[in-house]
LOSE-580765 format. One line per 10 residues: number of its first residue (from 1); their letters; for each residue x, y, z of C-alpha. Coordinates in Angstrom, 3 decimals. Example, Ala and Ser with C-alpha at 12.3 -4.5 7.8 and 13.67 -1.06 7.14 Angstrom:
<pts>
1 = AS = 12.300 -4.500 7.800; 13.670 -1.060 7.140 .
</pts>
This chain:
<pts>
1 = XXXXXXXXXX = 117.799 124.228 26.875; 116.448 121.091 25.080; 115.643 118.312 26.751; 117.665 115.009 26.610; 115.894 111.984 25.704; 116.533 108.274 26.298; 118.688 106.040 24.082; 115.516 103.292 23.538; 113.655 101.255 20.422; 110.519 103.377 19.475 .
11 = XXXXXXXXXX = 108.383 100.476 20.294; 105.070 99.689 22.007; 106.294 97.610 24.597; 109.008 100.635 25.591; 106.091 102.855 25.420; 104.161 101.159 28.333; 107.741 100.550 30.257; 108.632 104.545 29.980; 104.818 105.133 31.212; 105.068 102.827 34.202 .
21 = XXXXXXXXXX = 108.439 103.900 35.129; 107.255 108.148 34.476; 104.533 107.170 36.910; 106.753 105.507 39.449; 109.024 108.359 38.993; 106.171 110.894 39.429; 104.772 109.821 42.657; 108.045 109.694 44.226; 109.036 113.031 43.210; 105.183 113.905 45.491 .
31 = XXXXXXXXXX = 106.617 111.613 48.082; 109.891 113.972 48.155; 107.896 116.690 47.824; 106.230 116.531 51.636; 109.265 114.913 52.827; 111.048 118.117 51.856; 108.155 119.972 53.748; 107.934 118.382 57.020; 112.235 118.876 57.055; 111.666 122.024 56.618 .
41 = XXXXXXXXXX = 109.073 122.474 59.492; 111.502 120.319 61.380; 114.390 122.590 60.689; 112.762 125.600 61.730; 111.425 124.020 64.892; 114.639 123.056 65.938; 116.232 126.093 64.831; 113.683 127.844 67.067; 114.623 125.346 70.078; 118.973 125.950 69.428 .
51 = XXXXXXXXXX = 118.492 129.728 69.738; 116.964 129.577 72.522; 119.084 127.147 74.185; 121.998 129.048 73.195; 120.541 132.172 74.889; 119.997 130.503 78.111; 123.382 128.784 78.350; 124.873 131.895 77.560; 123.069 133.572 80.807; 123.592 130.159 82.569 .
61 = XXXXXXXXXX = 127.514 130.467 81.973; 128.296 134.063 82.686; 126.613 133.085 85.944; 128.669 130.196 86.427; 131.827 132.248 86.101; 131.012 134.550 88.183; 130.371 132.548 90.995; 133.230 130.602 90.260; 135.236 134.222 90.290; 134.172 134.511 93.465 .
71 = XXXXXXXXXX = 135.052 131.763 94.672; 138.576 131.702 93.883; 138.689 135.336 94.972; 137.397 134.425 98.805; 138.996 130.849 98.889; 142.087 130.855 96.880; 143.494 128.700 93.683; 145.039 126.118 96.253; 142.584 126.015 98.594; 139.840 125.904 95.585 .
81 = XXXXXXXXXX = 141.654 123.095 93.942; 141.740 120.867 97.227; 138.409 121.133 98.437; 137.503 120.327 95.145; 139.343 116.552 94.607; 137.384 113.802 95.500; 134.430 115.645 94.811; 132.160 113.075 92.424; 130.422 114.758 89.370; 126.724 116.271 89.992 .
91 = XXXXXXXXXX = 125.234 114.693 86.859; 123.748 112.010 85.046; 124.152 112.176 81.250; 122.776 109.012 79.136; 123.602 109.446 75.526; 121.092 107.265 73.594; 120.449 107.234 69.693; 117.053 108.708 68.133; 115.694 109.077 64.648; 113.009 111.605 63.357 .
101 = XXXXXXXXXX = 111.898 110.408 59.898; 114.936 108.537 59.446; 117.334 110.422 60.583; 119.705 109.742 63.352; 120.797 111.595 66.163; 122.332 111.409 69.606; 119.363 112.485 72.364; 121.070 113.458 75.398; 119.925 113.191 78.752; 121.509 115.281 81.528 .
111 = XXXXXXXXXX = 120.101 115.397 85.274; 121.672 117.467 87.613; 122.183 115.391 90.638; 122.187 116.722 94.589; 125.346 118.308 95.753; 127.703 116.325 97.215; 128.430 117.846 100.738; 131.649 118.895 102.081; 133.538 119.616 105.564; 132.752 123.457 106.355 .
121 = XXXXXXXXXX = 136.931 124.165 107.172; 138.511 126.391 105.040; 135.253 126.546 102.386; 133.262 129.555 101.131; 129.043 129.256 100.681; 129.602 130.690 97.337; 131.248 127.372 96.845; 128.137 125.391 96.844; 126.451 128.220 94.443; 129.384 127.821 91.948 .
131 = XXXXXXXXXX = 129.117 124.319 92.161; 125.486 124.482 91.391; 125.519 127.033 88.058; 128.373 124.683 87.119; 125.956 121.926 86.894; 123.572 123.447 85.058; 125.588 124.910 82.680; 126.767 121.331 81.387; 123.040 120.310 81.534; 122.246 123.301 78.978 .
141 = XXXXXXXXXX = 125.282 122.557 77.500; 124.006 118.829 77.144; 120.697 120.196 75.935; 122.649 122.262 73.309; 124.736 119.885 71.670; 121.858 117.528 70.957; 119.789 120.437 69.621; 122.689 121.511 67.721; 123.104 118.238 66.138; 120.275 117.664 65.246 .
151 = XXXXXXXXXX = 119.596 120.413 63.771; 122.980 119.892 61.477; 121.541 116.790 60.012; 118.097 117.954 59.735; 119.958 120.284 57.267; 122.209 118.091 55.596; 119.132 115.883 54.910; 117.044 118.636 53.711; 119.542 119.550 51.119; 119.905 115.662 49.630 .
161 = XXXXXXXXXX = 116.237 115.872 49.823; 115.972 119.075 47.493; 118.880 117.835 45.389; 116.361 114.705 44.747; 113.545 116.814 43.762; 115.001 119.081 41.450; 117.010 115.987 39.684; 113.366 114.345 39.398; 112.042 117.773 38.438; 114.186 119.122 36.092 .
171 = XXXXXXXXXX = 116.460 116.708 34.560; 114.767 112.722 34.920; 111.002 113.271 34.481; 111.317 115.708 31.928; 113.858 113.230 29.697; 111.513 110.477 30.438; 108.162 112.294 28.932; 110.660 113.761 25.878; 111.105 110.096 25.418; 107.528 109.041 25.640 .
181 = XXXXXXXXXX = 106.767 111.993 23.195; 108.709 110.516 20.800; 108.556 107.737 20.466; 104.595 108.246 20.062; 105.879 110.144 17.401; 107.846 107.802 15.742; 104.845 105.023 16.000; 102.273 106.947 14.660; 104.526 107.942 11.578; 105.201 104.829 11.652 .
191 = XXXXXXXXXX = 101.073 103.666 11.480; 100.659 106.572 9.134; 103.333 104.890 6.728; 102.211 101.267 7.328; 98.331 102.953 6.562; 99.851 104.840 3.091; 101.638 101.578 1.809; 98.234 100.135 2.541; 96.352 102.314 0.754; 98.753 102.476 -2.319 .
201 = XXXXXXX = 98.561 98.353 -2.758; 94.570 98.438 -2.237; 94.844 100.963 -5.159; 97.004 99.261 -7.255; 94.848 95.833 -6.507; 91.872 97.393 -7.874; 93.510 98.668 -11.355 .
</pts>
């Protein structure tokens, strides 16, 4: 596939513009280079951290259900669902914004909180255990959807990052040293022709 060159005068001055411009262009394409790198280290660091998150919420919720399960087998739907209003949630999430080399994501903070107590009538003890796995389901679950995040733009950005490079690589360096090759080219047929006529008229001075 031959490579595209840009619509410029052969001159000098271009010359040194294209040269300044190839070397601007050059160390960037370095710069993407580690920047491409560390995403991907990144990426497979976080990757590591999602799975397992993902495995313990899994464990974390099939133990919440079954204590929940239980519950509403020894207590009851209705007497489950009363003893359970006025209850206040056992949590403290803060959702604040963080950035890893530039890139922004929500870091969530989740802190399960001490049970709240309740009156002993009419409730179960595996009440207080469903109550609990509950809580730290939605802290995993917190955990998760940070890490999941994350780990979705950490991607994205790694993509536009190697979309960068190989444009650089493949299509914008490469047309800017075609350029540079010829126009050297053209100026040094154009010095070889400005050296002939020379020549010629020296000749012709000395018949």
């Amino acid at each position: 596939m031959a490579v595209k060159r840009l619509k410029t005068p052969p001159t000098k001055s271009t010359l040194l513009n294209l040269k300044r411009k190839v070397a601007f262009l050059e160390q960037g394409h370095i710069l993407l280079e580690r920047k491409k790198e560390l995403l991907t280290r990144l990426v497979y660091e976080r990757l590591k951290q999602y799975r397992q998150l993902r495995q313990d919420t899994k464990i974390c919720l099939n133990k919440a259900y079954y204590w929940l399960s239980m519950t509403h087998l020894r207590m009851g739907h209705k007497a489950l669902k009363q003893v359970a209003l006025g209850l206040s949630i056992p949590l403290n999430i803060n959702i604040l914004p963080q950035s890893s080399i530039g890139i922004q994501y929500p870091a969530v903070h989740a802190e399960r909180l001490p049970l709240q107590p309740v009156g002993l009538m009419g409730t179960e003890s595996s009440f207080d255990e469903t109550r609990q796995h509950l809580a730290d389901m939605v802290v995993l679950l917190a955990k998760l959807g940070e890490a999941e995040t994350a780990l979705w733009r950490l991607l994205e950005e790694q993509r536009k990052t190697q979309k960068r490079v190989n444009a650089l690589k493949y299509n914008v360096i490469p047309t800017y040293h075609e350029t540079i090759r010829f126009i050297n080219s053209s100026l040094e047929e154009e010095e070889r022709n400005t050296l002939f006529q020379i020549k010629v008229l020296r000749e012709k001075s000395h018949q």
